[in-house]
N, C-alpha and C positions, 0 to 999 in steps of 0.2 A: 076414281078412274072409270070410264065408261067401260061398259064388258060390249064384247061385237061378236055374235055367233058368224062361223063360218067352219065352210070343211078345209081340213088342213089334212097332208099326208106324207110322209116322210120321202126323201127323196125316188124311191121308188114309186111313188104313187101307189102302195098298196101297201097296209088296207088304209083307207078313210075316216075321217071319223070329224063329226061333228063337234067340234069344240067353241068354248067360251075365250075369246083374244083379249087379254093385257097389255099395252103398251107402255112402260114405266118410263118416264121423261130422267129419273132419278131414285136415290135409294130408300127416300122417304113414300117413291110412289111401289116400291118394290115390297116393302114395308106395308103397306097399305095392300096391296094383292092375297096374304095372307090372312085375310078379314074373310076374303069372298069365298071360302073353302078351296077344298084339294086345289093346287098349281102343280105344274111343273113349267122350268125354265126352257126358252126355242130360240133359239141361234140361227143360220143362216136356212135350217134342214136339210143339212147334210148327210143329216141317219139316215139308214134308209129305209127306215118299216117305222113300226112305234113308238119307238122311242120317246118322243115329244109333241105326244098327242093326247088328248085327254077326253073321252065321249064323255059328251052332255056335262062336261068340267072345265077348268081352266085351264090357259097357256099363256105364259108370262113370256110378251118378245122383247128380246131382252138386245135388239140390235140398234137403238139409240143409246146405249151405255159403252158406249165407243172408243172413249177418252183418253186421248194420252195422259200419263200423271206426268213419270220423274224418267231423265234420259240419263246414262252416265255415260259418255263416248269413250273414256278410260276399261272402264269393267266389260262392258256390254250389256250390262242390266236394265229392264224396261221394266218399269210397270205400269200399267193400264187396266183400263174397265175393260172386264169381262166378256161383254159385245163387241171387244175389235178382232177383226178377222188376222188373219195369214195374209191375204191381199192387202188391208192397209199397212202390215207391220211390215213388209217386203215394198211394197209403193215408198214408203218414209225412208227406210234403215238401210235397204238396199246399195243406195246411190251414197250413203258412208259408209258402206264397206263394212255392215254388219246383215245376216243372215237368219230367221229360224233355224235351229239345231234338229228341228223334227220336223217334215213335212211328211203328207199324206198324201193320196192322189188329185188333192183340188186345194187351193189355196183359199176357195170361199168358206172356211169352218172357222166357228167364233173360239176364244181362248177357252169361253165355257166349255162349249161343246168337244174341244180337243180332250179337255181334262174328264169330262162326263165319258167320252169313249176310249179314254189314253191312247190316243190314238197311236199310229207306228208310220213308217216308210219303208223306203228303198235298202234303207240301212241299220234293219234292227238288230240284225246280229254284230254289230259295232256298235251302235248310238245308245241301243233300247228305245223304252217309248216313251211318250211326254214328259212323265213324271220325272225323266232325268234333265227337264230341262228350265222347271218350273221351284223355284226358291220359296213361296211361300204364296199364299193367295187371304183373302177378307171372303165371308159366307155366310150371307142371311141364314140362320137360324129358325127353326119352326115358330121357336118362342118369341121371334121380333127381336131378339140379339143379334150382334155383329162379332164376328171373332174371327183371330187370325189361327190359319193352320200351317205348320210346314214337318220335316224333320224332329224337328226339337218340341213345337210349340203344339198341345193337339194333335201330336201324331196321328192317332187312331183316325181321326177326325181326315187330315189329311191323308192317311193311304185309303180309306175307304172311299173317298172321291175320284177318284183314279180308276174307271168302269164302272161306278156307280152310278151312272146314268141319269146324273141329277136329281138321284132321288132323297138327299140327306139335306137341301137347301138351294139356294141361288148365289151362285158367284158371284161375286160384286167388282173384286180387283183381284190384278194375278201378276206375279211380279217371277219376271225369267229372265233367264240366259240366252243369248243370240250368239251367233258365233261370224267369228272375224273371218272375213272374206279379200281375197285379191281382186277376183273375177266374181262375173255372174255366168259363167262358163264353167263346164263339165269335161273333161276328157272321156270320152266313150268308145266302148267296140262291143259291137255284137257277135254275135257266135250263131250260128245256123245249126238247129240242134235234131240230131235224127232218130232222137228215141229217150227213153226214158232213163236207162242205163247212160247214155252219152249224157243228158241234162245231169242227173245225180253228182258223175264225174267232175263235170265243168263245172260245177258249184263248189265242188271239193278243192279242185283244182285254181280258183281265182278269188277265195275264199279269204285270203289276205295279201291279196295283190289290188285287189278292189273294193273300198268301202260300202259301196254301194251296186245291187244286185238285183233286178227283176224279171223274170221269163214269161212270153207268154207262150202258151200249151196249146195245140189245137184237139181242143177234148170230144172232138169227131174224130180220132182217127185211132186208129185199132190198126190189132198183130202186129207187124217189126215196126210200125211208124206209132206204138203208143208211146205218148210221153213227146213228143218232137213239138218244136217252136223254134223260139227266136228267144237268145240268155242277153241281154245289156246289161253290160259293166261300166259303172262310170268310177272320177275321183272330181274334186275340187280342181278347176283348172286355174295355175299360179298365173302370175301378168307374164311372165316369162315363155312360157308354153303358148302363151295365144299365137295365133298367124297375127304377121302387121295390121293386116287389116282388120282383125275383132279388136287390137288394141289401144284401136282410137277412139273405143266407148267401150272400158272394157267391164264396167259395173253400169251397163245394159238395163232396164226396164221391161218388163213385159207390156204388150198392148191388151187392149180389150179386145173380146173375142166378135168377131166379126162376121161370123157363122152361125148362127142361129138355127134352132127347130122349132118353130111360130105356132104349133098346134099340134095336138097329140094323129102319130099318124093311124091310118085303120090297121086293125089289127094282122090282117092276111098279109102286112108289108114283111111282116118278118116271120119267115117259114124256111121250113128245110134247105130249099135252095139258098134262098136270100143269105142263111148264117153261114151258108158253106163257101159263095163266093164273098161275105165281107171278112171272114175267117183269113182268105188267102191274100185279100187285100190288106189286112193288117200283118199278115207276114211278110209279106214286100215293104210296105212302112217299116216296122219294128227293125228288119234287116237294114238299119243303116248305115251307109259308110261312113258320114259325117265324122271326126275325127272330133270335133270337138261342137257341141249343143249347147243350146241355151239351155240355162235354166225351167223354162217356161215348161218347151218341151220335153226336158229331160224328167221332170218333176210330174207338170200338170198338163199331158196331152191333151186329155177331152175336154179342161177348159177352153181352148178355143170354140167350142162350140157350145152356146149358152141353150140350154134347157135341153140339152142333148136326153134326158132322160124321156124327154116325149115320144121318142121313137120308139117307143114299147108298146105305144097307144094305151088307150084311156086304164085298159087291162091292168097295168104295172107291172113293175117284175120285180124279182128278189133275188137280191145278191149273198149268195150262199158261199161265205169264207169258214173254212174248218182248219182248225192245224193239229195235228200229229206227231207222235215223236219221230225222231231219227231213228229208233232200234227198229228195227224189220220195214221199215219205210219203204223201201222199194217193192215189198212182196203187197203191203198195204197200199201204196198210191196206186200200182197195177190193178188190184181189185177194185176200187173204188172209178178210178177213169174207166174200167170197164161198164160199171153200173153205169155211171152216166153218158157214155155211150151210146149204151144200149136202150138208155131211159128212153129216147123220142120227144128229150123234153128242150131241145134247142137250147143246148149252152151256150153263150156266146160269154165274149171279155173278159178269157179265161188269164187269171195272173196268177203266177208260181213263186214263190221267195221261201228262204231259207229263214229261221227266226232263230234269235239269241235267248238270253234265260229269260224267265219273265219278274215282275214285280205287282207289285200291287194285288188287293185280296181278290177283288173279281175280273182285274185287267184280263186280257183274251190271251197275249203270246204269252210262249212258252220253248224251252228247244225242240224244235223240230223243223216242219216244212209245213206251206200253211198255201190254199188256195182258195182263189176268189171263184165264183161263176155268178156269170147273171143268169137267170131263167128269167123267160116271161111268164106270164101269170096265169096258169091254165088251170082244168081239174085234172090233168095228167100231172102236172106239176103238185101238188096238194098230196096226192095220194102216193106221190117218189121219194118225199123228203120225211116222212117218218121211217120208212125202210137206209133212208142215208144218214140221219140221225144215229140210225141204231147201230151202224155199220162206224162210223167214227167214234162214238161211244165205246164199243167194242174194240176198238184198236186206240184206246186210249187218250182220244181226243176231244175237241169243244169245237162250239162254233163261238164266232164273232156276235155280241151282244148288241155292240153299235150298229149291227148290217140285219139282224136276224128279227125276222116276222112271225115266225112259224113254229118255233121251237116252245114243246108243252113244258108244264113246270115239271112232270118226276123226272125226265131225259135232264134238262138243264141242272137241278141237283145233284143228279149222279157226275157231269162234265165240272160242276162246279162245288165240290166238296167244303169249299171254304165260304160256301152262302153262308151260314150259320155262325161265323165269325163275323161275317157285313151285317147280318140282321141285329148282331147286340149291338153293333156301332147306331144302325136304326133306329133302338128301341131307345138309346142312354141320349142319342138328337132330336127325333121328331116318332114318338111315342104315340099320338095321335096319326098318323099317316097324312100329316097337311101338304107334303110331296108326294105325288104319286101320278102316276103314268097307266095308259094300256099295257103297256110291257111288264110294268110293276106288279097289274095283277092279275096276267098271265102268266108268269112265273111265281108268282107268290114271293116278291119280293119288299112284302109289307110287313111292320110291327105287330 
């Protein structure tokens, strides 16, 4: 298989990193990629830092491994190659009346890379996160073996893939649960939230009235108005609830996105003002009256807009998700929204949710309450995010693996006490380190 250097970077565009590209047509060529030293496996790149990048080393794209295998329209069980996204398995299953059980904010992420960041949604504190919805999967081995993991078979094997970041092998097949659908329709209501104390409530409040739960926070704003946004509640909308008119197509399709960002834009586009007024234009968005939403956009807003990420220019930015527990949450999320307040470091697409227990050894949720932010990529930015490291640390939290750039190895040890449990799974699979990532050894999550 030919090696192709180029720079590749996670969907934040930062950092960069000059890597060696794999293409594997098949398992025997996937097989063969373990000859050329260190891989790691790259899915759609959806992470958004380093995750699946590899300086001056290899990257196995594993997005021609696509393949339906075995359907059963009785169970709902699928299996397929590794390489099929969210998008084709909602393009096919959809329009039968079967579903993903777990979505994330974009439907372009491959099965690998779901299981690599276990990933979560709308509805963790109901659903959990992938792993619940994933029966058993096949994983190139360091050693050129093939084995199956699930539950029963390999256990060890299988939870430590689960935020392991692709670093124990390459997924090859993944066999899951989809879940039975009426509609491709949402019942929804928003909530217009005036403060932090109100948001708290309304989550308390709608908590098992609504499966699914996202806030977004306008984390520019301070004294009576911290904590305030827009709360959206949705459920599964039945054929019976639709208006006449959605239910003359009522297992709907999404379109391709028809909105484009064609080039990274210059950097001064996005400053003070610019986050403050697109800040208030997603508060009028988010505040929908819509009574009942598609799928599309109740799920994957910024997919309508393809390479939306350019808008951060060439710079990049980092999506900083941390979550916290519930106990003293409100005195901790106050502090913390104040820090980044006060940072100067232009938050913007800030997302608030509630999280259920967690699983998995280096999975991210946990119960608490858990927030996203984009920064853009500054040296003000660089020098905020060890003082907010240390700040969620301290209040007994982590950040997100799958999202995170930044984060040194002794902070990540201390957020992640159970690394030392993943690392024997490490050393008893790939003993030589022939998986491995930037993020691998900058955490020092190597044999």
């Amino acid at each position: 298989m030919p090696l192709k250097k180029g720079k590749l970077a996670g969907w934040g565009n930062y950092p960069v990193a000059e890597s060696y590209i794999l293409t594997p047509r098949s398992e025997n060529d996937s097989r063969d990629a373990l000859k050329d030293g260190p891989v790691i496996a790259r899915g759609l790149g959806r992470s958004y830092g380093d995750q699946a990048v590899n300086e001056n080393r290899n990257v196995v794209l594993c997005t021609h491994l696509n393949y339906f295998i075995a359907w059963d329209d009785t169970t709902g069980v699928l299996e397929c190659q590794a390489g099929a996204s969210l998008d084709e398995i909602i393009s096919v299953f959809a329009p039968k009346g079967w579903f993903p059980m777990i979505c994330p904010g974009t439907k372009f992420v491959t099965l690998g890379g779901a299981i690599a960041n276990d990933i979560h949604g709308k509805a963790h504190h109901t659903d959990g996160s992938f792993v619940n919805c994933v029966l058993s999967f096949t994983i190139l081995l360091a050693d050129g073996s093939i084995v199956t993991a699930s539950r029963t078979e390999n256990a060890d094997l299988f939870w430590a893939n689960f935020g392991g970041l692709g670093l124990l092998g390459i997924i090859l097949t993944v066999k899951m649960q989809l879940r039975k659908i009426e509609t491709t329709y949402f019942r929804q209501k928003s909530v217009r939230i005036k403060n932090l104390d109100h948001m708290l409530a309304a989550l308390e409040e709608y908590d098992h009235t609504y499966n699914y739960s996202v806030a977004w926070i306008d984390a520019l704003a301070k004294g009576s108005k911290l904590g305030s946004g827009v709360l959206t509640l949705g459920n599964g909308a039945a054929l019976h609830e639709l208006p006449e008119k959605l239910r003359q197509e009522p297992l709907k399709l999404h379109r391709s996105g028809k909105l484009s960002v064609p080039f990274f834009l210059p950097g001064f586009a996005l400053n003070g003002l610019t986050v403050r007024i697109l800040n208030k234009v997603i508060a009028f968005v988010q505040n929908s009256p819509k009574a009942f939403v598609h799928y599309d956009k109740f799920f994957f807003p910024l997919d309508a807009i393809n390479n939306w990420n350019k808008g951060y220019g060439k710079r990049g930015f980092v999506q900083y998700q941390f979550v916290i527990p519930e106990e003293n949450g409100k005195r901790h999320l106050t502090e913390i929204l104040n820090m980044i307040a006060d940072s100067g470091c232009m938050p913007f697409l800030n997302v608030f949710k509630k999280m259920g227990d967690g699983q998995g050894i280096l999975s991210f949720p946990f119960r608490g309450y858990t927030l996203a932010i984009d920064f853009p990529v500054t040296p003000q930015l660089l020098a905020f995010t060890p003082k907010l490291d240390a700040k969620v640390l301290e209040y007994g939290g982590r950040l997100y693996l799958g999202k995170d750039a930044l984060l040194d190895e002794k902070t990540f040890k201390a957020m992640y006490p159970r690394y030392t449990e993943w690392l024997a799974v490490k050393r008893k699979y790939d003993p030589q380190n022939k998986f491995s990532s930037d993020i691998s050894r900058r955490l020092g999550l190597e044999s």
